[in-house]
Structure formats: C-alpha cells, structure tokens
N, C-alpha and C positions, 0 to 999 in steps of 0.2 A: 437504421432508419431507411436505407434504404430500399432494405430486402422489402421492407413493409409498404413500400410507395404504390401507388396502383397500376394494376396491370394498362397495358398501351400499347403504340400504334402501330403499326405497319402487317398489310394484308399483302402476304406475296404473289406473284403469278401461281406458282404451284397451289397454294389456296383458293385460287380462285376457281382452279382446274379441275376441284376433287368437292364433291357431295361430301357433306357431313350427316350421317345417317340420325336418327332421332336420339339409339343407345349412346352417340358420344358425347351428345350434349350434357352441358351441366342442368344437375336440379333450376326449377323457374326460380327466380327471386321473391321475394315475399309481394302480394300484389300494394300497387301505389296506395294510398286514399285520397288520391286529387280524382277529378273526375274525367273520365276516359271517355266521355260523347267524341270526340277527334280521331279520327284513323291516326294510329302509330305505327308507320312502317318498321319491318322488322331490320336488324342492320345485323352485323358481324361485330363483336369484341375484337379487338386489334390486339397485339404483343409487337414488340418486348415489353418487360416492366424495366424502372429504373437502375437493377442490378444488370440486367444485360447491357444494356445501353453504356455502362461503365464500362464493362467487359469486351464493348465492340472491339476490334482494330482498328477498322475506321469507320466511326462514330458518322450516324447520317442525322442532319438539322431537324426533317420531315421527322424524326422518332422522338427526338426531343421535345419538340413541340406539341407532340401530340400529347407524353407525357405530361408535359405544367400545364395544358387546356384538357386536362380529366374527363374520362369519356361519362360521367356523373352528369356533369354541366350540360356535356351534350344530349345527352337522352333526355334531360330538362327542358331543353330549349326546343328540343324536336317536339315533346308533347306539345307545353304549353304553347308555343305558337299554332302549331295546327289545331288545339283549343283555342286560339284568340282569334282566328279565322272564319271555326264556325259558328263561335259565339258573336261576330259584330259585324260578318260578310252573309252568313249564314251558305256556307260552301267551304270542300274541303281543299285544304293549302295541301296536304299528301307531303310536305315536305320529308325528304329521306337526309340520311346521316352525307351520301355522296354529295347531296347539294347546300346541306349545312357548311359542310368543309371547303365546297369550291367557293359560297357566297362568303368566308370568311377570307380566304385568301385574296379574293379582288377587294377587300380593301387593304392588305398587305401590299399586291401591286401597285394601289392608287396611292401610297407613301412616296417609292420612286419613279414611277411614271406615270403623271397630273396633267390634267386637262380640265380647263375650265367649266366645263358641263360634265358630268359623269355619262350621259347619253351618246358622245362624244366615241367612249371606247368602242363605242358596236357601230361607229360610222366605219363606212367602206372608201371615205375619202383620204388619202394615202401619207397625207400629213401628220392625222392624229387616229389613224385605225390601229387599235391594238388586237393583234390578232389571236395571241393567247386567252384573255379575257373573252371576245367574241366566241371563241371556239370555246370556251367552258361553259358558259350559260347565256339560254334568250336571254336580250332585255327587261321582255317584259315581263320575264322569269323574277330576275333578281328582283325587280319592284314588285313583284310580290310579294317575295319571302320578306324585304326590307319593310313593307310596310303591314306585317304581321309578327316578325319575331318580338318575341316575348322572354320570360323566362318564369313569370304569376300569371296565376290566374287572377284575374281582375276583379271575380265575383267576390274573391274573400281579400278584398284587400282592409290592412292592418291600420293603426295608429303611428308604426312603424315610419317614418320618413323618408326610409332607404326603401321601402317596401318594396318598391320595381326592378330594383338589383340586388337585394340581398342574397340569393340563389349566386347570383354571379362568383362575389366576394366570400361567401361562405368553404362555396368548392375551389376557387382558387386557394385558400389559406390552407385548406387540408394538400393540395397538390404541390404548394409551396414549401411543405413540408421534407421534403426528398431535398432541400439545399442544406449543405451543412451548416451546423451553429459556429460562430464565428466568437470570441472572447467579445468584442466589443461589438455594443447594439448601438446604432443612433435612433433617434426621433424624430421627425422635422415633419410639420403641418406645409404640404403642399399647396402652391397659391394661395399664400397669403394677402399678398397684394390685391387679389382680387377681392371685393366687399360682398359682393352677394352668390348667391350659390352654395352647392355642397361642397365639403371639405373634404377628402380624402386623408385621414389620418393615416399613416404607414410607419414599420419598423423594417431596418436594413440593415446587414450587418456595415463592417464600415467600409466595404470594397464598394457595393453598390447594390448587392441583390435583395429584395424585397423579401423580407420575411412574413407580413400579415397585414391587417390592415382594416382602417375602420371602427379602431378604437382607441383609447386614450392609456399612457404609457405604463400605468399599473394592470389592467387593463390590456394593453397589448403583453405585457412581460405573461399573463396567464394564460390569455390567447394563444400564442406561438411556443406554448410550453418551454419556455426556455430554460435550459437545468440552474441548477444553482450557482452563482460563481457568476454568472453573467455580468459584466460592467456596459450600463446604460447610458446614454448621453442625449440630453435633450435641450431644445433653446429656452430662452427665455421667457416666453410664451408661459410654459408650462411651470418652469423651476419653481419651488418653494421649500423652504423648510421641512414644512407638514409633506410632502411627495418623498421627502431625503428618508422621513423615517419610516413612510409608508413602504418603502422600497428595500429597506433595511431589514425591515420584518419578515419581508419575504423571500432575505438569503441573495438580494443581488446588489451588486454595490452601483450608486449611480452618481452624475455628476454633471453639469451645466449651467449655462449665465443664467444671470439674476436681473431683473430691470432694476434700478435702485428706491423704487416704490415699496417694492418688497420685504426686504429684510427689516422687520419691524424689532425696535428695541435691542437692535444691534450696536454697539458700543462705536461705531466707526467715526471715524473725521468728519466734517460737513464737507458735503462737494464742494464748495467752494471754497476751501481751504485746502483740499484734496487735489485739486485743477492747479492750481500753484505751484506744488512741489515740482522735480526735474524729470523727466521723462524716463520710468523703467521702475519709478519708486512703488513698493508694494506695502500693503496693509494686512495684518496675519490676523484671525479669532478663527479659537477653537473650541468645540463644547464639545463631549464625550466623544464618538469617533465623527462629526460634524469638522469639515476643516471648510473656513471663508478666509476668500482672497478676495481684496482689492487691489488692481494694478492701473497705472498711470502709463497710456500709450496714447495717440487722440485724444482720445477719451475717457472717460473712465470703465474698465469691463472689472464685470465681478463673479465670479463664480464660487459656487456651493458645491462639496464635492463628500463622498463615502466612501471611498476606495482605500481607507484603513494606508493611510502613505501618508509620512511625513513632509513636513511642508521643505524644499530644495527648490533653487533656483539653476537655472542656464540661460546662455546669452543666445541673441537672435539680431538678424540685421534689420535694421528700420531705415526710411526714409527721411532724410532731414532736410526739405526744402529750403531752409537758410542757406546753407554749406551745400547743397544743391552733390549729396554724396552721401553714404548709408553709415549710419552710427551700428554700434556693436550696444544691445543695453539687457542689463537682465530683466530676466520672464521668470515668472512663478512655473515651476515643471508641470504643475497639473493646465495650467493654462493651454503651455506650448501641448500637453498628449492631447487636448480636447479639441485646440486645431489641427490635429496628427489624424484622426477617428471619426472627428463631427464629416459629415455630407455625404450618408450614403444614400439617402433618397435624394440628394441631389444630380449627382451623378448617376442614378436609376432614370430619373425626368429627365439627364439631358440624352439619356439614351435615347429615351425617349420619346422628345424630340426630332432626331437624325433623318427618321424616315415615319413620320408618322403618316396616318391614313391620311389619304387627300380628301374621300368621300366623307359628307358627314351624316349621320342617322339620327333619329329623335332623340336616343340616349346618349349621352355623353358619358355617363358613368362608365355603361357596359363598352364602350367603343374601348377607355382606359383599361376598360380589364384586359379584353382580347390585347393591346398593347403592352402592357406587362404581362402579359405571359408570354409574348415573343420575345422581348427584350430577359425575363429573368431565363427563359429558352436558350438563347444567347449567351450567358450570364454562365446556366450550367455547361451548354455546351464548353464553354472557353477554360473556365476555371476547376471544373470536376473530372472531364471527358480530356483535356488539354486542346482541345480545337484551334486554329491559330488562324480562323478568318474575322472579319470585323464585321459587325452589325449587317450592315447594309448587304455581302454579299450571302448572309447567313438569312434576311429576309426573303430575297432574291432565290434561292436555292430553298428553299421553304414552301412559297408562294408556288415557284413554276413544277415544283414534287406533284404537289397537292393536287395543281391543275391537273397534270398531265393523266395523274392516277385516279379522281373523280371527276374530272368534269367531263359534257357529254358535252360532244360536237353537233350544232344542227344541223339539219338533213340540208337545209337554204337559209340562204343571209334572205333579209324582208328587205321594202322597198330598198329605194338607193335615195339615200338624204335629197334635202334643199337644195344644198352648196352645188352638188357635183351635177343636178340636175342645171342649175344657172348655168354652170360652166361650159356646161353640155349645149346647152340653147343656144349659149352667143357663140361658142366655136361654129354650129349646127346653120345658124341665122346668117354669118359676117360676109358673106357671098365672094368671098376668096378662095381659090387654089382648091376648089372641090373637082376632082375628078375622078372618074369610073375604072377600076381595074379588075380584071379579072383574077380571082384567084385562087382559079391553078386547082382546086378540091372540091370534095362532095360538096354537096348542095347546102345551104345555111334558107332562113325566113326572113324575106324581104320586108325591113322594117316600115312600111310605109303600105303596101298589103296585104303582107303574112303569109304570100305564095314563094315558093323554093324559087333561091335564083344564086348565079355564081360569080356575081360581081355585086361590088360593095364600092362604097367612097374614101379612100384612100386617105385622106383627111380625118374622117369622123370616125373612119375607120367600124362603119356597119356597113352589113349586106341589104345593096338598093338595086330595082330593076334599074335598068337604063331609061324607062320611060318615068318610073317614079323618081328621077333622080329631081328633076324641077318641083316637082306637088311636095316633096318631102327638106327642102331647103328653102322654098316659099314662105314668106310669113305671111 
C-alpha cells in the first residue's frame, strides 16, 4: 500500500539548479473537463513518494506533509480558484503552487503564534510583528488568495450538500490511504453536542489516525477498503441489530452501545428492576453469532457485539462514593475491549485541537481538512517513520520548511501602522529632552525638508536640520 501511495514533496536546491529539457518530461495527463478560462500556472511534481519517506534516515515533517495534502488537491485548488477569481472578480488571481503552500502554512503558524487581528502579523510594531509570515507573503496578497480559494466550480454546483468540499475529502481519503490498517476500526460522529451544522462522519483506527470520512459505518467500512477481518466499534448513535448483520455480511465483525430504545423484542429485565440489582451485575442473550450484554455500573450500558467470542467476565476498579474508596466489580470482557479500542477520532480532535489555526476562512470544513492532514502527518510521521517529536514542534518545523522554501520576501514593508504612528507623534510632540547631534557619517534626508543634512534628534532619533529642528516638533 504503500509502494502505491502518491508520488510527493520536496524540490531540492540541485532541482532547482538544472533545466529539464522537454524529452524528460513525462507524457501530458489526459486534459481536465472543468473549464480552463483561468490562467493555470505551471508548477514542478515534487518526490519522495511514501516508500522513501519510510526509507529516510531521518525522516523530514515538510515530506510528510506534503505527502497526506496530495498534490491532486492542489492542482484542484490552484485551478478552481483562479476560475473563481475570474468568474466573480472578473481578473486573474495567477495563484501558483509556491503561494498556495506558503498561504497554507500561515495558518499553521497562526495555531501557535495568535494575535487578535490577522493584519496584525504584517504590522511592523515590535510587540506583535511576525516576521516570517511578513517575509512570505503581502498582506494584501493573502486576502486575495483567502477570498478566492475554492476547490468547485460554482457554475455546476450539485444537489450535493457537501458540494463546496467534496474535492477536499475525496483526495484526502485516497491520500489517507498510505496509513496502515489497524485490527480495530472506531466510529464516532464528531460534535455532537453541537445542533446545527455539518457533521463530519470519520473512521480511525483505535490509536488515533483518521482513516476516511464523510460517510456512515457500512459505508465507511467500503470507502476505506478495509480487508476482511476488520473489527468495527461505533457508539450508540449508530448501533442496531439490523447494522450487526449488515456488517456481518460483509466479513467484518463489529460491536457497540445500544440506547435502551433500541433493542426491540429483547427478552431483557425492565430497567427498573434492572437499576436495583448490586453494582457489576450483567444480563447475557444470544442469537446465532449475535451476543447482547447488559451491565449494571451508574447506569445501565448495553452493548451488541459480532466478534464470534464467548461471553467472559473480568474485574475492574470503580468508584464508590459511600466508602469514599474503589471496589473491585466484574465487567462483561467485551465491554472492558470496547473501552480499550473506542476513541480514535477522539484523540484525532484533541490532536487537533493543540494547535489549531487561529485565522478563520469562510469554510470551516476545508480549514478541518488542511488540519487533519497535519495532524494524521504527524500521526504517520510518529508511528510509521518512528519520529519522536510532538505535534506542536512537528507543526512548527512544517510551517517554517514551507516558508523558508516558497515564500517570497517583499522587495518593502508598506506604510507603518496607526499604533507606531501615535507613538511616534506624542514621543515627536511631548517637548522634552530633544536634542541635535551630530552623527559622525554620510549624509541622511532631513525629515522636515527632504534636504541632506548630518544631524538628527537624538530622541526621535531622525535626521533634522538644526534650523528645522523647532518647525518639525511644533504642533
């Protein structure tokens, strides 16, 4: 799987030194059928693919990376935006692959270093200037790309709901592919809590890495090709009877809570006869390789399970606020494996988390994508490659690659903010401790008439004639 993963990133200095003649190129690609009214700059294919990357000695994050964000995605994104540009600005964005990759990394930066305006980074006031960002792209660069990237064309938009990110998630799930399959799959509907909005469905094995996503657990098991043998774990959300056998059919054993709505026609105790028994008490039915467990912990939890195992208990420590001290009580074994395996999209989201983008953009979907695929970047690096850094400096060392290698420095910083102008005025105004020094070298432009002169204000620290010094601290 992973010989077959797609070819990736890294353009070395020696590459960049040497002309590729037209004979080396490969044959063209078959041509698109989107429509190509948009200048598409031409870019460079990058290497390694995912087998070298394994193969490194030491493994670089910048490769990784480039690997799980498919350069698929990005020749998508580079069209269609520069189609969204001239379709609704009517002028070309000319966006190239270099400024694609630098406008993605500042918002990697803006995860760990945040400022409450994003305008803020391209200030030259010494508190909140970040000077990598400034040096990779104008300002008013980035708000341009930001308020053109795309990933559809808009003229053919679908019935589709996802229609605006399906591009995204499509080529992430193929790129996701290069992580290896893990025995155990979990399930788990991200932000739930939340009521409105889209859902990101997702499958993970049960470390943490994101195997696919955007579709529903039968559904995802065909999506993420997963081989046969796979045991599945999903919440209660989902669980039912009808899913056990749908699931069964197709060669993978699966298993997960039940709300107690569900199990229709189940022979079991009434809950409230159920709620009485002692704490650790369990409830056994079985039909053909179907095994349900009821257990008495808090509450009542129930799980439906297919993994062809007999039903075994073991003991676990519990909390007993009475005795204010932990009881020892038994647990049905499929129970205890289900909280062993359940929460890899969890621990995927707190990854997450840790350092997410501080900037925000229109989409929130595609922002999630670009962030799961640094964090499952991460994921491979750590667990495939052995990497042994943690998230945040594997963002970090990502972020400032990417700069250093495509961004373009501007030739001049533009005006000089509000703030440092204020600053400037009432230091400039307060009629204290100005005085004239000479200093000492060539000639500088007298701020106050623009003629050469070699004394400045020691204070304000600009070059002032001696007779403009009054007309230029005057208010």
């Amino acid at each position: 799987r992973l010989l077959n993963a797609y070819a990736e990133p890294i353009q070395t200095d020696h590459d960049r030194n040497n002309v590729i003649s037209d004979d080396d190129l490969p044959p063209p690609p078959t041509p698109s059928t989107r429509p190509a009214t948009a200048l598409i700059p031409k870019h460079i294919v990058y290497s390694p693919n995912a087998a070298e990357c394994v193969n490194q000695s030491c493994p670089n994050p910048m490769d990784v990376f480039l690997l799980m964000y498919p350069p698929t995605l990005r020749e998508i994104t580079i069209e269609m935006s520069n189609l969204h540009s001239t379709q609704t600005k009517d002028k070309q964005l000319c966006l190239s692959l270099d400024e694609l990759l630098t406008f993605y990394v500042i918002f990697f930066t803006s995860g760990y270093s945040t400022v409450p305006r994003r305008h803020m980074y391209w200030s030259l006031d010494s508190d909140v200037h970040n000077g990598s960002i400034s040096d990779a792209m104008r300002r008013n660069r980035f708000d341009e790309i930001m308020a053109s990237v795309h990933v559809v064309d808009n003229t053919k938009i679908t019935d589709d709901p996802f229609f605006k990110v399906r591009p995204i998630f499509s080529e992430l799930n193929q790129s996701y592919k290069v992580m290896p399959f893990q025995e155990w799959l979990s399930q788990f509907m991200s932000g739930k809590p939340i009521r409105f909005g889209y859902k990101l469905r997702s499958l993970a094995s049960s470390s943490d890495w994101v195997e696919s996503g955007t579709q529903c657990i039968s559904c995802l098991a065909e999506q993420s090709q997963a081989p046969q043998g796979c045991k599945f774990l999903h919440d209660n959300l989902f669980t039912s009877l009808a899913l056990l056998h749908e699931m069964t059919k197709r060669g993978h054993g699966s298993s997960g809570t039940m709300r107690q709505s569900r199990p229709f026609d189940v022979p079991f105790k009434p809950q409230k006869d159920f709620m009485k028994l002692p704490r650790g008490t369990s409830e056994v039915l079985t039909k053909g390789d179907k095994l349900l467990v009821r257990w008495k912990d808090n509450n009542i939890v129930t799980v439906a399970t297919t993994m062809k195992e007999k039903y075994s208990e073991t003991s676990v420590k519990t909390w007993n606020k009475e005795r204010r001290a932990f009881d020892k009580v038994p647990q049905p074994k499929c129970i205890n494996r289900y909280n062993e395996h359940m929460g890899g999209v969890d621990l995927h989201d707190l990854q997450d988390t840790i350092s997410p983008a501080g900037l925000r953009s229109g989409g929130g979907p595609s922002l999630h994508g670009l962030n799961s695929a640094l964090v499952n970047s991460h994921f491979f690096y750590r667990d495939v490659m052995g990497g042994a850094i943690d998230l945040l400096t594997f963002s970090w060392i990502v972020a400032q690659s990417l700069m250093q290698m495509f961004g373009t420095k501007p030739l001049s910083h533009g005006r000089r903010s509000l703030l440092a102008a204020t600053f400037e005025d009432q230091k400039r105004y307060d009629k204290a401790s100005h005085w004239p020094i000479n200093m000492m070298h060539r000639f500088e432009r007298c701020h106050h008439c623009d003629k050469r002169t070699t004394y400045a204000c020691e204070k304000c620290k600009v070059p002032l004639h001696i007779e403009c010094f009054k007309l230029y601290h005057g208010q």
